[in-house]
C-alpha atoms as one frame of an Amber mdcrd trajectory, in Angstrom:
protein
   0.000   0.000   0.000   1.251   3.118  -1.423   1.282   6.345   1.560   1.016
   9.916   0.097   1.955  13.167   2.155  -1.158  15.383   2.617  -2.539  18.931
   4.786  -5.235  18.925   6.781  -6.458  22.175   8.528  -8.202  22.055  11.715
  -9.141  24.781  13.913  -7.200  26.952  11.140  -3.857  25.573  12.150  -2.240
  22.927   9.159  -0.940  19.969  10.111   1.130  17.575   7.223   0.487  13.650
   7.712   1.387  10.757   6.026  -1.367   8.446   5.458  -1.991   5.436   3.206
  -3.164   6.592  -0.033  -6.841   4.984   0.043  -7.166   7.235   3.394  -6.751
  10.530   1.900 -10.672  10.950   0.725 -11.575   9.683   4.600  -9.586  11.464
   6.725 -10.516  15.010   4.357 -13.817  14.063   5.589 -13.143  14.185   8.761
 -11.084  17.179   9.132 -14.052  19.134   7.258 -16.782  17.617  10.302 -14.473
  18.450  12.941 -14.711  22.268  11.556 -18.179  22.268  10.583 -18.759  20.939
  14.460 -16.387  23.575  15.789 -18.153  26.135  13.913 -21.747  25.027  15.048
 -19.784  25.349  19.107 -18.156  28.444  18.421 -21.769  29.969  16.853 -23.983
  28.106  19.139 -22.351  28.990  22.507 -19.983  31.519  21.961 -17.273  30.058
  22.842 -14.030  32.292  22.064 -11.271  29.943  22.778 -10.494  27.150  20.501
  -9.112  24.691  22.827 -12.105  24.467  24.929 -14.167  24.619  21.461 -11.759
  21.542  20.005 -12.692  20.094  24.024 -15.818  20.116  23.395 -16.174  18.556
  19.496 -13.982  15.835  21.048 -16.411  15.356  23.640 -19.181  14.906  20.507
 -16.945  12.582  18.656 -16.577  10.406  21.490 -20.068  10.482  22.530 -20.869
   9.780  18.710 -18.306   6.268  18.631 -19.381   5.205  21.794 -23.552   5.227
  20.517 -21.870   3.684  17.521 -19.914   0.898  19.253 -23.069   0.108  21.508
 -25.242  -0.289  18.443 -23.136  -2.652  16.911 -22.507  -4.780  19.876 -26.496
  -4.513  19.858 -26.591  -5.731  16.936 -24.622  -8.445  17.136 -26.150  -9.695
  20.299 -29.436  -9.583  18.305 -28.191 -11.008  15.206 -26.293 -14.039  17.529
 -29.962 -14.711  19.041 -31.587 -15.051  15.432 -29.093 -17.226  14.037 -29.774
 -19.210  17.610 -33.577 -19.227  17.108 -32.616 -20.578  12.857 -30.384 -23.625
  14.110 -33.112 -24.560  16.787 -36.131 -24.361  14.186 -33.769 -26.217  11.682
 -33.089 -28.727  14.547 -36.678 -29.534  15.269 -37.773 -29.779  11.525 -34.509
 -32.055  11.031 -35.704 -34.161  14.586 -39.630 -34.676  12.962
């Protein structure tokens, strides 16, 4: 896998990474929601320092993967109990 030098700007400060090259369109992404969410904070509450604005779209983010991560453990728990349910209907009709 091929990695590629690229600029992201958060917060208006740059910052040059090196990422794998199938990342690029991803992690562009995400730099331009963690703006567009610091620029909903710093409207929305009028909050005039960055770092407690950049505190506070981290707090979102985490929030945001930790609903995520519970949903798919959900999920899974559901989707274990199905397949559960399948092999005991497929047992009986196999058992008649």
């Amino acid at each position: 896998m091929s990695t590629q030098r690229i600029e992201i700007k958060i917060a208006s400060r740059h910052y040059p990474m090196t990422i794998n090259s199938d990342e690029e369109e991803m992690l562009l992404s995400c730099a331009e929601e963690i703006n567009g969410i610091l620029k909903q904070f710093e409207q929305k509450y009028a909050v005039s320092d960055k770092q407690d604005a950049l505190a506070m779209v981290t707090i979102q983010l985490a929030l945001r993967e930790a609903k995520l991560k519970k949903q798919v453990k959900d999920n899974e728990e559901m989707t274990t109990e199905r397949i559960s349910k399948l092999l005991e209907l497929i047992d009986q009709s196999i058992a008649k």
